[in-house]
N, CA, C and O atoms as CSV, one atom per row, in Angstrom:
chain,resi,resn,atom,element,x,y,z
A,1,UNK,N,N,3.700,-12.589,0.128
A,1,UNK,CA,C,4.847,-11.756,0.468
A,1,UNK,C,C,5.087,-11.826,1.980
A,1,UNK,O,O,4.292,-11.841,2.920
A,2,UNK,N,N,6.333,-11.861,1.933
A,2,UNK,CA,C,6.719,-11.603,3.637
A,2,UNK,C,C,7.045,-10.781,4.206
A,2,UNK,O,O,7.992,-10.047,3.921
A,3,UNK,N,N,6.044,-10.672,5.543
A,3,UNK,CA,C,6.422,-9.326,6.208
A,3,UNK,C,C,7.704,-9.262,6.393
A,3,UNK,O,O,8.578,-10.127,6.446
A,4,UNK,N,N,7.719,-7.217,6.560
A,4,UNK,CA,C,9.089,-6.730,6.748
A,4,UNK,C,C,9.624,-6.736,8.024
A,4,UNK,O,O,10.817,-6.707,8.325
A,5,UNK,N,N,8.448,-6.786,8.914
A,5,UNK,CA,C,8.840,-6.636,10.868
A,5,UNK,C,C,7.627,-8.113,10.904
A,5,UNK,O,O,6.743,-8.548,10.166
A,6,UNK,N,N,8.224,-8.469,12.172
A,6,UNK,CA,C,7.706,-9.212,13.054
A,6,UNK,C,C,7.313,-9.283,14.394
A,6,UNK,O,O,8.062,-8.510,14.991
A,7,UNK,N,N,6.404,-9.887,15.319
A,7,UNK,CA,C,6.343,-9.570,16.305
A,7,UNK,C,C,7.573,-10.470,17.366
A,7,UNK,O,O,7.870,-11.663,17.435
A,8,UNK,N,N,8.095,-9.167,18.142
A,8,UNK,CA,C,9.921,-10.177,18.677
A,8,UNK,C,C,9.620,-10.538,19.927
A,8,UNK,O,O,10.627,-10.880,20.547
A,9,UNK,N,N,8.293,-10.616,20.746
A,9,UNK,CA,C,7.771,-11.058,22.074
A,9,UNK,C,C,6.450,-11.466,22.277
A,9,UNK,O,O,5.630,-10.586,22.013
A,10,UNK,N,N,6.024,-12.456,22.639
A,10,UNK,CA,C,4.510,-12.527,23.003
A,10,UNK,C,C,3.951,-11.145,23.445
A,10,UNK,O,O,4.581,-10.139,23.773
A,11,UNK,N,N,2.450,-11.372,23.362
A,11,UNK,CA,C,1.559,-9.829,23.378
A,11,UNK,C,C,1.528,-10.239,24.756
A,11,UNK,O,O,1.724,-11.281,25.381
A,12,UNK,N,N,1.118,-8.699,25.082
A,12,UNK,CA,C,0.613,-8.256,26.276
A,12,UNK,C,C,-0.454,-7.729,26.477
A,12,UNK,O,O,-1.020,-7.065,25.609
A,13,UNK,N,N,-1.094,-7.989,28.057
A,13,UNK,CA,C,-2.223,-7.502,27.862
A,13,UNK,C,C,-2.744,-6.287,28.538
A,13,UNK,O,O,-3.924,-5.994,28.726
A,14,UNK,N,N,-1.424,-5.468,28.956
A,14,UNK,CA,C,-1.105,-4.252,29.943
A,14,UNK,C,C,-1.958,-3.567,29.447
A,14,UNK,O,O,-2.004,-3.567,28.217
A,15,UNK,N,N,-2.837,-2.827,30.123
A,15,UNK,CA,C,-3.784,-1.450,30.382
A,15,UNK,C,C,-3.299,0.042,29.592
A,15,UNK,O,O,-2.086,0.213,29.711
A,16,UNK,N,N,-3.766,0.772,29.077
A,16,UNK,CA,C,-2.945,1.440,28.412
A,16,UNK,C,C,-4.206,2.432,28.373
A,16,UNK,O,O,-5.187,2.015,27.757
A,17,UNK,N,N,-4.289,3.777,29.001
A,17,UNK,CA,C,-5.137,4.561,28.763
A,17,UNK,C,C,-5.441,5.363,27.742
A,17,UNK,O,O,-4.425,5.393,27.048
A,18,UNK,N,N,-6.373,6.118,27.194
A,18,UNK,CA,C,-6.222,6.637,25.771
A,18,UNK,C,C,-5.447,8.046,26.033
A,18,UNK,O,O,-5.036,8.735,25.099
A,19,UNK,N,N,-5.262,8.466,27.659
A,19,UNK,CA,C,-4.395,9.553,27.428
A,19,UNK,C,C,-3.025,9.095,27.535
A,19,UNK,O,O,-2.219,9.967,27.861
A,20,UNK,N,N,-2.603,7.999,27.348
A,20,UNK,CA,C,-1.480,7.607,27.847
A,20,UNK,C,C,-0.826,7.047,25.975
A,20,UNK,O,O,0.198,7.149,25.299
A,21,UNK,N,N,-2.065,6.525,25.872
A,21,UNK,CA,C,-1.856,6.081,24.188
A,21,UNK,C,C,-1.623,7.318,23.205
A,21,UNK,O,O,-1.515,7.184,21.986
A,22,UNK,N,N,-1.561,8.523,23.870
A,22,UNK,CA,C,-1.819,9.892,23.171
A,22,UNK,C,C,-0.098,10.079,23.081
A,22,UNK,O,O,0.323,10.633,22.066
A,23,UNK,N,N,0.701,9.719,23.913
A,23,UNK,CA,C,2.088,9.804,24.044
A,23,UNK,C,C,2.749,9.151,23.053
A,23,UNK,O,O,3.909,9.472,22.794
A,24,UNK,N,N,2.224,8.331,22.490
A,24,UNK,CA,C,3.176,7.660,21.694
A,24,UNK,C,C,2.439,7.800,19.806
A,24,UNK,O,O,1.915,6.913,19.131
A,25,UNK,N,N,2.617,8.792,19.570
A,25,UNK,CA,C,1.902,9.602,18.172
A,25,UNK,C,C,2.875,9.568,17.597
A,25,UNK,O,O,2.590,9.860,16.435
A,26,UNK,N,N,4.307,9.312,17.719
A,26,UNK,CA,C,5.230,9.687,16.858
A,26,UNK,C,C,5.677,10.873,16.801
A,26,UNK,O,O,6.467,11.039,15.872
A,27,UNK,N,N,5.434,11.963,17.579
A,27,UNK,CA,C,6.022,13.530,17.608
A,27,UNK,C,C,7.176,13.321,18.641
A,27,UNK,O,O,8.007,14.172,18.324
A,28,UNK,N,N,7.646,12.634,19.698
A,28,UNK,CA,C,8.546,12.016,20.332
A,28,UNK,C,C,9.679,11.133,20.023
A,28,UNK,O,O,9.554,10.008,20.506
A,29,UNK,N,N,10.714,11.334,19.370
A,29,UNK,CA,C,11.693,10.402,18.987
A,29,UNK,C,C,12.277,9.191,19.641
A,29,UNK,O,O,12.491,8.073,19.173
A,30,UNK,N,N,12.589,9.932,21.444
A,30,UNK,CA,C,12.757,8.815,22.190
A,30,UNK,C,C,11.191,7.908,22.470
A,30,UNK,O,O,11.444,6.852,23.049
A,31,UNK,N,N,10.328,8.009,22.313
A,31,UNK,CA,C,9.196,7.338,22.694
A,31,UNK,C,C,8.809,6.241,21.165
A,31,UNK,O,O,8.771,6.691,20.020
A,32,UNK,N,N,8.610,5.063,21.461
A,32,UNK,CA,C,8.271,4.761,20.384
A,32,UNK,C,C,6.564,4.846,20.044
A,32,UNK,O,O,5.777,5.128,20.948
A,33,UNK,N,N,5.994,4.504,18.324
A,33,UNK,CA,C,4.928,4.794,18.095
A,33,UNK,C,C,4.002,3.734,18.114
A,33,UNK,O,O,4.114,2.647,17.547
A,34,UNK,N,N,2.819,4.257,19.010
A,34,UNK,CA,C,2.249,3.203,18.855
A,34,UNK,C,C,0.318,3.260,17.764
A,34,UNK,O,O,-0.098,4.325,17.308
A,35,UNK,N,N,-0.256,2.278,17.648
A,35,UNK,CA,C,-1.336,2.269,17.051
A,35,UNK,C,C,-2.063,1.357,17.681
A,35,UNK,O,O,-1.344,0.364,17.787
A,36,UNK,N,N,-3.264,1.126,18.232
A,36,UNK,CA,C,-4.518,0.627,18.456
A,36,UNK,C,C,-5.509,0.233,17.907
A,36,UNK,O,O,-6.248,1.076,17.399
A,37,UNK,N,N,-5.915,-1.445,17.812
A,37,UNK,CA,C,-6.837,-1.498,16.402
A,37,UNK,C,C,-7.736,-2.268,17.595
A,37,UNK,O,O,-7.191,-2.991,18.429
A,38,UNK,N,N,-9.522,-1.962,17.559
A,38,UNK,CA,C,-10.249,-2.773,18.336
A,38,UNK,C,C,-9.386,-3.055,19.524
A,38,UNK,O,O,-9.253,-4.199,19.960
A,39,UNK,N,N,-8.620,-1.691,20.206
A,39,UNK,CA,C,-8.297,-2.223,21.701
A,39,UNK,C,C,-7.168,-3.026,21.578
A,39,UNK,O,O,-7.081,-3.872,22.468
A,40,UNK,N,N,-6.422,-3.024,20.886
A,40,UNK,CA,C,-5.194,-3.732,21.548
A,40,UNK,C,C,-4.131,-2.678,20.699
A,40,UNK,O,O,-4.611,-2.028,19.770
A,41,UNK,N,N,-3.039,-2.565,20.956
A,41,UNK,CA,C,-2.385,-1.967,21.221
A,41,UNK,C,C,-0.921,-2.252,20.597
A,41,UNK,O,O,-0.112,-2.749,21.380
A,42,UNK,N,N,-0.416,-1.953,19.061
A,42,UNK,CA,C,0.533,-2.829,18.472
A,42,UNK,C,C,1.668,-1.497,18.861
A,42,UNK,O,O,1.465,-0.406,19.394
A,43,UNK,N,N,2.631,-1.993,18.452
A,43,UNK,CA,C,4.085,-1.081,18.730
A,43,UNK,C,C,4.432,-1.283,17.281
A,43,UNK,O,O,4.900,-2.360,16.911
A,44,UNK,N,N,4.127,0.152,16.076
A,44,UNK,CA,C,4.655,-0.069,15.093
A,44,UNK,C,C,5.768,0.963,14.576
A,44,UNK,O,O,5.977,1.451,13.465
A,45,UNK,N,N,6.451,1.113,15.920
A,45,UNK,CA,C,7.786,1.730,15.455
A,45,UNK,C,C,8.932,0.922,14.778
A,45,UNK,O,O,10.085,1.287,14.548
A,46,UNK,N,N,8.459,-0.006,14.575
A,46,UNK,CA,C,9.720,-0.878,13.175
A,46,UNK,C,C,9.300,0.157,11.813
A,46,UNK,O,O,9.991,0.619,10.905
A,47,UNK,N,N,8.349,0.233,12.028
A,47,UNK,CA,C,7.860,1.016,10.737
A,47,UNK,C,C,7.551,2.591,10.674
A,47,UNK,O,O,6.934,3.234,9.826
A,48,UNK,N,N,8.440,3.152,12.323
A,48,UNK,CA,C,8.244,4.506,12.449
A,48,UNK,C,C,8.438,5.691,11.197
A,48,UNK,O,O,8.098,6.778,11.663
A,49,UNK,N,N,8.858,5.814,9.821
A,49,UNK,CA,C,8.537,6.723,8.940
A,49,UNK,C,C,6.925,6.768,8.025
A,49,UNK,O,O,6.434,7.762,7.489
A,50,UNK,N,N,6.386,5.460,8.068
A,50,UNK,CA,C,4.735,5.581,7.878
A,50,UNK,C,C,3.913,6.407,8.722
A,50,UNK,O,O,2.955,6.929,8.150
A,51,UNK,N,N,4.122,6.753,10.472
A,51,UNK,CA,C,3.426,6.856,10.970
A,51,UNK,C,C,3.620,8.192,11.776
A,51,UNK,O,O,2.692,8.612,12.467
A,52,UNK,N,N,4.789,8.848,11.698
A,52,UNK,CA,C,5.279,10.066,12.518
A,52,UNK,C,C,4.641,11.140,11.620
A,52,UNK,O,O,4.214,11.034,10.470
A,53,UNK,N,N,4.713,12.693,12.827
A,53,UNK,CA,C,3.638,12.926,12.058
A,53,UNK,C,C,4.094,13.889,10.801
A,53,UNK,O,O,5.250,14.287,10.662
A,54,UNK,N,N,2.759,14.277,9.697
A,54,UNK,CA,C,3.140,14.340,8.491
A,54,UNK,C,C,2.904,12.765,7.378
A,54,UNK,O,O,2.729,12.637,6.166
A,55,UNK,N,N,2.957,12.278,7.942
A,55,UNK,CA,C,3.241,11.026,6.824
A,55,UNK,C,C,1.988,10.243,6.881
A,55,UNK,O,O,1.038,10.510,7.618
A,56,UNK,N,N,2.066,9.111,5.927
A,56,UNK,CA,C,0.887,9.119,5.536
A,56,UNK,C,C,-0.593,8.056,6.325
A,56,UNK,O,O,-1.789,7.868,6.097
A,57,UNK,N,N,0.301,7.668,7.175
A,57,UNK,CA,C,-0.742,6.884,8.391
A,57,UNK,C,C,-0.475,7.690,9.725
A,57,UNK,O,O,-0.883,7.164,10.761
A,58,UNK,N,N,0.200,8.976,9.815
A,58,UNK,CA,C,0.521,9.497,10.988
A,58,UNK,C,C,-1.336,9.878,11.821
A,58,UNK,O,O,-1.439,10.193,13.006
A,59,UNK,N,N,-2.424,9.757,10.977
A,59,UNK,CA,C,-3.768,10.013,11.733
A,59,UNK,C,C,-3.761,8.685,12.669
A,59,UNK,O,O,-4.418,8.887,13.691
A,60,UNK,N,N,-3.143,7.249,12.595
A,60,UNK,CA,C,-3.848,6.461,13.421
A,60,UNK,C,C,-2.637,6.514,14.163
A,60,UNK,O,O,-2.399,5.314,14.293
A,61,UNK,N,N,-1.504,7.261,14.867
A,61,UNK,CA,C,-0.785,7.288,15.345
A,61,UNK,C,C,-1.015,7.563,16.666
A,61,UNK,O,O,-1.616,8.631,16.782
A,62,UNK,N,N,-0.720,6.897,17.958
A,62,UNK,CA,C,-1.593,7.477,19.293
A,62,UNK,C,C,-2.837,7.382,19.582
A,62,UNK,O,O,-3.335,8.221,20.333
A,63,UNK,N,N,-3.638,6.294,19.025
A,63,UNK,CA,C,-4.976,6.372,19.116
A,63,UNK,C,C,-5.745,5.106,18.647
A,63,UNK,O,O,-5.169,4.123,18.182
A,64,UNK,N,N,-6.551,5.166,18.742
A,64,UNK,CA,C,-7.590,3.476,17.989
A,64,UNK,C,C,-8.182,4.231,17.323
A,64,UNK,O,O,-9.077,4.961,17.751
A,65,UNK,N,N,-7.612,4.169,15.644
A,65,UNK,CA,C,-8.283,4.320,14.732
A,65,UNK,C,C,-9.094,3.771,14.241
A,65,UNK,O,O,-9.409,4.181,13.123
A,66,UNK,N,N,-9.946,2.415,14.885
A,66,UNK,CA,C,-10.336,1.512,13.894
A,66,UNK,C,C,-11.771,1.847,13.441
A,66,UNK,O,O,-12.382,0.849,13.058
A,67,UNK,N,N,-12.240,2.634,13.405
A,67,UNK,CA,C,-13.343,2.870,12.534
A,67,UNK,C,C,-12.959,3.255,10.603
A,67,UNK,O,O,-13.512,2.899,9.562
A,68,UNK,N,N,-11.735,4.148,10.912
A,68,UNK,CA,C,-11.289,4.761,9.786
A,68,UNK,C,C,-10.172,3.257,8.758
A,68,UNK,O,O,-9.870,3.253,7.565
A,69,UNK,N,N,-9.908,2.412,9.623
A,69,UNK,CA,C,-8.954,1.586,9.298
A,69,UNK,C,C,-10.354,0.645,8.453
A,69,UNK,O,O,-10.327,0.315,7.268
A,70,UNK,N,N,-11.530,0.350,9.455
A,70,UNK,CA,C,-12.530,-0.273,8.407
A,70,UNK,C,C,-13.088,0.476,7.098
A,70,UNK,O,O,-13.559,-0.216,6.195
A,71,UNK,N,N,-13.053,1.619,6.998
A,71,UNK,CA,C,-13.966,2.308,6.000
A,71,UNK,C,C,-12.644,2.170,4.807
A,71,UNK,O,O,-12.942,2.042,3.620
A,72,UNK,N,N,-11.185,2.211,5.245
A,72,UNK,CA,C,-10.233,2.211,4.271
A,72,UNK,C,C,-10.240,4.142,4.296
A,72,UNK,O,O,-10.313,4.799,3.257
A,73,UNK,N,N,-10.153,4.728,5.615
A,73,UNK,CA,C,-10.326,5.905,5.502
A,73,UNK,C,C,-9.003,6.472,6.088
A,73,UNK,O,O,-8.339,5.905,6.956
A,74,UNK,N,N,-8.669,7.791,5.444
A,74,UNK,CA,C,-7.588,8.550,6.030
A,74,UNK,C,C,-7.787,9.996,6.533
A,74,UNK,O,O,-6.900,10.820,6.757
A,75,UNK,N,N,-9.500,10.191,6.706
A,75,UNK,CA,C,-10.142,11.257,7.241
A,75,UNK,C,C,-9.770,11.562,8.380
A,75,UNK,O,O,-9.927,10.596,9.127
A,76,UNK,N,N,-9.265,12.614,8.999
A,76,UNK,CA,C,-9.625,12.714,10.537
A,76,UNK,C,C,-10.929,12.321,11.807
A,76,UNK,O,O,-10.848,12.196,13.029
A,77,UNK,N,N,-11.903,12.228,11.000
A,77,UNK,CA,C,-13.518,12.420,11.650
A,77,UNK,C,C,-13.209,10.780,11.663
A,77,UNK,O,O,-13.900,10.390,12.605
A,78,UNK,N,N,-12.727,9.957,11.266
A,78,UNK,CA,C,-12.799,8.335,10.878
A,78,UNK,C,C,-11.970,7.738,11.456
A,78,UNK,O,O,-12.025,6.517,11.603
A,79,UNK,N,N,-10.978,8.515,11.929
A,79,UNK,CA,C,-9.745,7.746,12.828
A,79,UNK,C,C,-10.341,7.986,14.784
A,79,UNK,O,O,-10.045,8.670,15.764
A,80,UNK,N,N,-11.285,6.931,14.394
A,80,UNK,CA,C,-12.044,6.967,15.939
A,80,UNK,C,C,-12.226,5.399,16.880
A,80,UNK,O,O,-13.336,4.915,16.659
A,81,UNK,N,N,-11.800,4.973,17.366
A,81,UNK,CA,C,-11.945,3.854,17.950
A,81,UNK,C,C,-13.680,3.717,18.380
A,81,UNK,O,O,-13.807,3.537,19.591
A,82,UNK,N,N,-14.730,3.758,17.778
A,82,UNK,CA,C,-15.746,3.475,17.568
A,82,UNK,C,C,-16.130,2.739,16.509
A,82,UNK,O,O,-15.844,3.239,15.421
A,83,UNK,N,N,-16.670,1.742,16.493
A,83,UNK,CA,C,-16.450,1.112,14.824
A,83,UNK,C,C,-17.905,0.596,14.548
A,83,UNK,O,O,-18.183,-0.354,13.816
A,84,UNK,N,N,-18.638,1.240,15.129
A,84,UNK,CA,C,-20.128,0.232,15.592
A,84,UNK,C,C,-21.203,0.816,14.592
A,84,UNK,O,O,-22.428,0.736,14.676
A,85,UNK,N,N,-20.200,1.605,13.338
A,85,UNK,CA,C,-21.232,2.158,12.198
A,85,UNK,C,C,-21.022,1.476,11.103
A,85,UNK,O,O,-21.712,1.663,10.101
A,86,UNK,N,N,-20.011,0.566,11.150
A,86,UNK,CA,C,-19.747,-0.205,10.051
A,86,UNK,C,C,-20.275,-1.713,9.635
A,86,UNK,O,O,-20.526,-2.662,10.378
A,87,UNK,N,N,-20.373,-1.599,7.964
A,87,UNK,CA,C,-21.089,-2.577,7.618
A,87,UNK,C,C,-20.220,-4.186,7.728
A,87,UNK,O,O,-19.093,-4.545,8.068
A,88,UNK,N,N,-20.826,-4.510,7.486
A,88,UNK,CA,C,-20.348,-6.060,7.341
A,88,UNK,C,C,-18.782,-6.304,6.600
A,88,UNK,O,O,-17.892,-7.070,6.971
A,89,UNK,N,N,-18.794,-5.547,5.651
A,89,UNK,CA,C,-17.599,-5.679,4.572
A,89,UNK,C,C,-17.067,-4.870,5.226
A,89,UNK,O,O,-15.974,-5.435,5.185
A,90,UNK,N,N,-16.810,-3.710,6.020
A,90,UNK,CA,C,-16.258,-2.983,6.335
A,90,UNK,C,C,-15.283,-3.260,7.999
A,90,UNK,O,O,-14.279,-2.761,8.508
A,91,UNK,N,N,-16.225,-4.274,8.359
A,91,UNK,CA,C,-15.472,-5.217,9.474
A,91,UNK,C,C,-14.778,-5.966,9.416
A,91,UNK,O,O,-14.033,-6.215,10.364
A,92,UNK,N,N,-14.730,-6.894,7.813
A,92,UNK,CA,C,-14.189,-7.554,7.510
A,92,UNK,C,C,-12.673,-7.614,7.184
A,92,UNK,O,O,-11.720,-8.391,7.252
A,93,UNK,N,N,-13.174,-5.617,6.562
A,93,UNK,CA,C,-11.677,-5.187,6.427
A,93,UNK,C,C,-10.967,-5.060,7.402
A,93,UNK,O,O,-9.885,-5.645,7.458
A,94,UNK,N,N,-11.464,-4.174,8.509
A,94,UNK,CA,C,-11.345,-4.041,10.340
A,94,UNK,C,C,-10.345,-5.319,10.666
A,94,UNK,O,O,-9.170,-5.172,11.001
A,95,UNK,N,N,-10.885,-6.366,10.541
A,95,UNK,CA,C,-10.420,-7.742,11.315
A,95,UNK,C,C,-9.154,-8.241,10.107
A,95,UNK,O,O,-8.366,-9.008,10.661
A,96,UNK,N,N,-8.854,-8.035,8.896
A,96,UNK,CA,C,-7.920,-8.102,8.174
A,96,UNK,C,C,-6.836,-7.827,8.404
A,96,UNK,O,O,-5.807,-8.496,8.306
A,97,UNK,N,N,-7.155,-5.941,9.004
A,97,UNK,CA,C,-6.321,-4.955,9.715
A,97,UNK,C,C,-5.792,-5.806,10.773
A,97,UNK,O,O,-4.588,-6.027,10.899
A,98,UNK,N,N,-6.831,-6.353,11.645
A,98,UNK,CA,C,-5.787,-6.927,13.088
A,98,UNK,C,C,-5.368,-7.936,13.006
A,98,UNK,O,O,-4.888,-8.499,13.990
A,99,UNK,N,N,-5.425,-8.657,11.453
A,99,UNK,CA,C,-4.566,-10.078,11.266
A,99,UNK,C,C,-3.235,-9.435,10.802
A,99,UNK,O,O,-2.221,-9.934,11.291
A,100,UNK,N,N,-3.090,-8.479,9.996
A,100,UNK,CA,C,-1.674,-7.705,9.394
A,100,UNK,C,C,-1.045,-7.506,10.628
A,100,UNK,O,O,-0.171,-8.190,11.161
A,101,UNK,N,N,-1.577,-6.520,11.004
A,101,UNK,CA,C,-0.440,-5.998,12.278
A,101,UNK,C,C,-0.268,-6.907,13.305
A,101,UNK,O,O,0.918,-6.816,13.620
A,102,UNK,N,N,-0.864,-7.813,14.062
A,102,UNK,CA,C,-0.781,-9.047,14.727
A,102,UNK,C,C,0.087,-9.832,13.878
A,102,UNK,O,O,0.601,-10.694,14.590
A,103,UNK,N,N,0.475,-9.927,12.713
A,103,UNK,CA,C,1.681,-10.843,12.295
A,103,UNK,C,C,2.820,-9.663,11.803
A,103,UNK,O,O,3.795,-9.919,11.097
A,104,UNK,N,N,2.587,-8.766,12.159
A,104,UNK,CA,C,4.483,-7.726,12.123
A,104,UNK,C,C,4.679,-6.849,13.160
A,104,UNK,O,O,5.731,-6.237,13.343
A,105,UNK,N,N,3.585,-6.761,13.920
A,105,UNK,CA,C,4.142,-5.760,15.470
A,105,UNK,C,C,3.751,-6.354,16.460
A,105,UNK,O,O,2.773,-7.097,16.375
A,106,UNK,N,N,4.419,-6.172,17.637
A,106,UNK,CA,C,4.156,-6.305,18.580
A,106,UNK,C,C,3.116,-6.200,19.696
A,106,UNK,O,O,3.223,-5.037,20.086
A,107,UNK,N,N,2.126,-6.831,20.442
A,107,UNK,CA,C,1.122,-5.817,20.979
A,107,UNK,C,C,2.074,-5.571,22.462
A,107,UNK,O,O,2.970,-6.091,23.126
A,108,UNK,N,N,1.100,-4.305,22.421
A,108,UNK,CA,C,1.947,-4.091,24.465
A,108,UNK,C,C,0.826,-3.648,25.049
A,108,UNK,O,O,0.819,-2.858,25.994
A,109,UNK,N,N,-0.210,-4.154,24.495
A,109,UNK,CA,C,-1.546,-4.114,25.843
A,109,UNK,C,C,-2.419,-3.348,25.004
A,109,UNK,O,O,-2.343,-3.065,23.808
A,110,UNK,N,N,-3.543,-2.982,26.174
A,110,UNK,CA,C,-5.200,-3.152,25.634
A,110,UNK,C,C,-5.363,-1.786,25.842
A,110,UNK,O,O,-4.464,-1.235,26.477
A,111,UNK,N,N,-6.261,-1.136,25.471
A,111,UNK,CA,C,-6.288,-0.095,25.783
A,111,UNK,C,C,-7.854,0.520,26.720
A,111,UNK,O,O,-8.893,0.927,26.199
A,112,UNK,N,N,-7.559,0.406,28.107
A,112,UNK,CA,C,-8.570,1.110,28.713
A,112,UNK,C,C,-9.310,2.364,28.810
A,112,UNK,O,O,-8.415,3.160,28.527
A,113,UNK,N,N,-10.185,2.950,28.988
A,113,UNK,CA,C,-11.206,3.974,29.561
A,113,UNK,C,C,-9.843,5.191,30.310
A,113,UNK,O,O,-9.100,4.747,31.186
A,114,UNK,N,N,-9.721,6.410,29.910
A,114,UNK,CA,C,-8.961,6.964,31.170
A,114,UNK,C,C,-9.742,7.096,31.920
A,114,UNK,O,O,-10.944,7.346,31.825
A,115,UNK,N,N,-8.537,6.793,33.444
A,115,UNK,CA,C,-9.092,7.061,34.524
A,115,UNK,C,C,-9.544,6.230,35.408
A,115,UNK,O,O,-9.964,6.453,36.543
A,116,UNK,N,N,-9.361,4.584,34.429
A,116,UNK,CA,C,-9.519,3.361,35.121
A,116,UNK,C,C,-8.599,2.572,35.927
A,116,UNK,O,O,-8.780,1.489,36.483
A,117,UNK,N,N,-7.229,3.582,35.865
A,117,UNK,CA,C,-6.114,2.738,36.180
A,117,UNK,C,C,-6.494,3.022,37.864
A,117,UNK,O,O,-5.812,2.503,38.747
């Protein structure tokens, strides 16, 4: 099947702090939404009604979820950009995750430490 969005610019590898990544959750209309998988940083407001909040991926909205994205989780406690508890199969899924969204969104950078800028 073919994706519905694509990515419309080469990635970037701009700095993006996690309080800065906190802005773009989707509670902002003019701001678009973004998501973070293992540090990079996709723009998946083509697909902004999945992810604003209320709906049903709105937990990895503003943040590096990818611990919860490996477990196949929609927990709050799991949407943590720590992923260093997961098994083998569970990385596998992880890295699946950043082949999907790497072929329908955009990245706009990495996401640093606050406080590093």
């Amino acid at each position: 099947m073919e994706p519905q969005t694509k990515p419309t610019h080469p990635p970037k590898d701009d700095p993006i702090t996690v309080d800065e990544l906190r802005k773009y959750d989707g509670s902002d209309e003019s701001k678009p939404v973004y998501v973070a998988i293992k540090g990079l940083v996709f723009d998946v407001s083509p697909r902004r009604e999945m992810y604003s909040p209320g709906k049903g991926y709105s937990i990895f909205a503003g943040k590096d979820g990818s611990k919860g994205l490996g477990k196949s989780s929609l927990k709050p406690e799991d949407a943590v950009a720590d992923y260093s508890s997961l098994d083998e199969k569970e990385l596998k899924v992880l890295d699946d995750w950043v082949a999907y969204y790497t072929k329908r969104y955009n990245i706009v950078g990495k996401v640093v430490p606050s406080g590093s800028l």
